[in-house]
N, C-alpha and C positions, 0 to 999 in steps of 0.2 A: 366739295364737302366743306362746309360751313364748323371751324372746330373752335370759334369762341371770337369774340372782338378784340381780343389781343396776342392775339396768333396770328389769324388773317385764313386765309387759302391753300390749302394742298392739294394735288392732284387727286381726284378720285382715283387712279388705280392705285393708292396706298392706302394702307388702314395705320392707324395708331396705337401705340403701347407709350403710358406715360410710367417712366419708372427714376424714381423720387424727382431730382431736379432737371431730366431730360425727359423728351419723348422720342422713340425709337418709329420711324419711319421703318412698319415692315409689310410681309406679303399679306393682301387682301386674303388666301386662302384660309388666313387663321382666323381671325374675327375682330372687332372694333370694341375698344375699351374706352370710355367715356371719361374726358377729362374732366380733373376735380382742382378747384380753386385752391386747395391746402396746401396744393406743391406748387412754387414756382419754379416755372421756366425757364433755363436759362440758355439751354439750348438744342437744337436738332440735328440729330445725326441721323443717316441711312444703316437700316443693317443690310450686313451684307446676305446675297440672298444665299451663301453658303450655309449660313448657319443651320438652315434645315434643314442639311447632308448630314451636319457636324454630329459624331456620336459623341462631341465632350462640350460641356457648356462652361461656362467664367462668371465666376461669383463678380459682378457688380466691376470695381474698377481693380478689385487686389489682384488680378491677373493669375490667380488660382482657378484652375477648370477641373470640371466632373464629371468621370468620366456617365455618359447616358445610355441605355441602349436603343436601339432603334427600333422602328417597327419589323423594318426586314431582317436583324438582327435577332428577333425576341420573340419566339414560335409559340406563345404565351396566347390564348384566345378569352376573350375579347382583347386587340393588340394593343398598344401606346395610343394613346387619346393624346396627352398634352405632347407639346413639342420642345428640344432643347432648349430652347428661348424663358416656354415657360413654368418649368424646372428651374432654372437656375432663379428668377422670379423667386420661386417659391420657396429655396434652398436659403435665399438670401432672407427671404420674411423671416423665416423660424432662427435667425442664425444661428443656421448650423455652424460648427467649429471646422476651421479649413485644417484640422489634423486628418476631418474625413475625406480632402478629396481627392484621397487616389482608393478611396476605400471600394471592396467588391462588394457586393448585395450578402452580405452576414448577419451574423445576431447582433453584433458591436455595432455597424452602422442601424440594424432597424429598429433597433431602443436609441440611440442618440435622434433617431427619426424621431421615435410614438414621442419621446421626452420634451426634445422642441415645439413638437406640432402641439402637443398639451398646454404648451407656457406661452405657445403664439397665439392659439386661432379659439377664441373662447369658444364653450357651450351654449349656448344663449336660443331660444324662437322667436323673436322679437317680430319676425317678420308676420309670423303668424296676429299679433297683435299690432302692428302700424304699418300697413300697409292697403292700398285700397281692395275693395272687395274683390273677388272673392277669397282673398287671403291664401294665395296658394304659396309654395313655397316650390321652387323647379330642380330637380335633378340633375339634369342638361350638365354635364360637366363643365363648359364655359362658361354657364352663366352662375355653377357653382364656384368657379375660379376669379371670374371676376369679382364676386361678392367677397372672399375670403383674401384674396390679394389684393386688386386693386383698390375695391372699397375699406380693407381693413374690417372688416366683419367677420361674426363666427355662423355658430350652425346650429342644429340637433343633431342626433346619429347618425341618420341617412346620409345628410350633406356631408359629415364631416367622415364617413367610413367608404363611403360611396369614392371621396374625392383622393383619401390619402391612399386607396387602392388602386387607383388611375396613377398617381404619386409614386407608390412602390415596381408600380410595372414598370414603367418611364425607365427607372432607376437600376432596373434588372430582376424585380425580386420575383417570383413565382406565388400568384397570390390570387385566393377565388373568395367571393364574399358568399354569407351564411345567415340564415333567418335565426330571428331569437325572440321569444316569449318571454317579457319584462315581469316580476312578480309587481302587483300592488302595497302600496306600503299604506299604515296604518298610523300615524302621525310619524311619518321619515323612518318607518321601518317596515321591511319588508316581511311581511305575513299574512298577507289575503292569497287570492288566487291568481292564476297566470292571465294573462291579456293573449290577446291572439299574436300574431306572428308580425308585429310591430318595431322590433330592431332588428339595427344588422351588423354583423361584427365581420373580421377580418380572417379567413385566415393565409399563415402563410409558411410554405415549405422551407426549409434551409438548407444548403446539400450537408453530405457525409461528413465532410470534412471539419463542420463546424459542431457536431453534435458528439457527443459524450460514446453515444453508443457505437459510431460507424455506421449509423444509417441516416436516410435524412429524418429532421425532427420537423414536425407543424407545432405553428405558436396560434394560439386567438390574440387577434390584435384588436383593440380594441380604444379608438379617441374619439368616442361619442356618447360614453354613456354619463358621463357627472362626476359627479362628488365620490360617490362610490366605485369607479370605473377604476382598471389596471393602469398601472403606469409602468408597466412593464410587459413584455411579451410575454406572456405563459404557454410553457410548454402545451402539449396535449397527454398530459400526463395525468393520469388518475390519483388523485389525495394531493399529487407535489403543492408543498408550501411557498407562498412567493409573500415578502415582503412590500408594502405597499407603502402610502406617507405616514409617517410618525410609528406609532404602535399598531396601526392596521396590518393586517395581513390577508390575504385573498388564495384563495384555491380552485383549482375543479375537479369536480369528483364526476366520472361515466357511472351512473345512478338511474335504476326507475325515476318518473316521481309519481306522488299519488292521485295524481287525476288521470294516469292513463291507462284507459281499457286493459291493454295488456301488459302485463308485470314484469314480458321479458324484456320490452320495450325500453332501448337504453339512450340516453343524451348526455350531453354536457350538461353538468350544471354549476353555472360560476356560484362560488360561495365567499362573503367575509365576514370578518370579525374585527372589532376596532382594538382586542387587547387580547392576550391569551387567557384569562379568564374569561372572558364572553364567549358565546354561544357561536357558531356558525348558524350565518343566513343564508339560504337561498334567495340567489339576487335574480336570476334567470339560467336560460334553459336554451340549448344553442345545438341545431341539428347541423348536421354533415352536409346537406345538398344546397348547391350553386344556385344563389339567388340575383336575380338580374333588373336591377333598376328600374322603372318607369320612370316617363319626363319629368312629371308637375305630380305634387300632391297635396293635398286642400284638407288642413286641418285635422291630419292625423298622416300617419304613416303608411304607406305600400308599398308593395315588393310583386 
């Protein structure tokens, strides 16, 4: 396998991980990440092939590890996609704060999550506009992983809800993804009518123990919607106010809305306002049933 004129030769039965000034000789069963001239190399090391057992990963060199769950560990369906290797990857991208890592799958690490991944992994569909015809944009969680790790690039909603939900299982959390009807905005305000079934948000359970009530609580999570989007986990609580950046604030209200045939008919509907004198918006509209990825999609969104 041919990996650049200033490398030389490695055995084909390895694949490659370049991570910052090394590259990590690991198992061909994960997949091959394409080196990039922005990082020099300084040197090669084998990983061991335990690491794939390992239910704890090692942020980078601080010798601080997190703890991961496993596939067999994690009776969570669809199971663990990424692997401890690239979790810790991804842990290290957003740096996270190593206060989190002996942290369980709670409310305090999945906001220290939504929070980094916001300030890591931009918004952006760039790909949709530079890249060769026919301009798809792919699902595929690796090749969503490579693009947002290795390349350093972001996403739009699918990519980046799609991938942090792969992200949150890895990591233990109990988490199913959900379709959402985007309102139309009318010079950056939302007041037209709903779009078809075009986002997708996050949600996710949290046990007893970390919930006010004694039962378990579901949050919508959500790092792919913009400017407007949560930066916080929100409960599933009907009216609860959540503070969002600056003088913004955001909610959801379980509400009809008025395009639907039937009136008993109830959803999510996230809402914000940029000040308490402003009005509440209807930003979108977010059903309960488990929506499940496609590979590739070309110039708008599927589910």
């Amino acid at each position: 396998m041919d990996i650049g004129p200033n490398v030389g030769q490695i055995d084909p039965g390895f694949s490659l991980f370049q991570y910052r000034s090394r590259v990590l000789i690991h198992d061909p069963q994960i997949f091959v990440l394409s080196l990039s001239s922005l990082f020099p190399i300084s040197n090669v090391f084998f990983c061991s092939p335990e690491l794939e057992k390992s239910n704890r990963v090692n942020m980078g060199d601080s010798g601080i590890t997190y703890p991961i769950a496993s596939a067999a560990e994690n009776s969570i369906q669809p199971p663990v996609i990424y692997s401890p290797f690239q979790i810790s990857q991804y842990l290290h991208h957003i740096s996270l704060p190593l206060k989190f890592a002996n942290s369980k799958p709670d409310l305090r690490l999945l906001a220290a999550l939504k929070r980094h991944h916001l300030a890591s992994i931009p918004f952006e569909n760039l790909a949709l506009h530079y890249s060769p015809p026919p301009h798809t944009i792919s699902l595929d969680p690796q090749a969503v992983y490579d693009k947002f790790i290795t390349r350093h690039r972001g996403g739009y909603c699918m990519e980046q809800n799609v991938f942090f939900a792969h992200m949150l299982r890895g990591l233990g959390f109990t988490v199913y993804s959900v379709g959402s009807r985007v309102r139309r905005r009318e010079r950056g305000v939302p007041v037209g009518d709903y779009n078809g079934w075009t986002h997708v948000v996050n949600i996710v359970t949290i046990g007893a123990d970390s919930s006010a009530s004694g039962e378990p609580q579901r949050y919508m999570v959500d790092v792919g919607f913009g400017g407007d989007g949560p930066t916080k986990p929100m409960a599933l609580t009907d009216g609860g106010v959540t503070r969002n950046l600056g003088t913004q604030e955001v909610k959801l209200n379980y509400e009809n809305i008025h395009s639907n045939f039937d009136p008993t008919q109830k959803l999510w509907v996230y809402k914000t306002r940029n000040h308490e004198m402003d009005y509440w918006k209807d930003c979108c509209k977010i059903q309960s049933c488990n929506y499940f990825a496609s590979i590739a999609v070309g110039g708008g969104c599927e589910m």
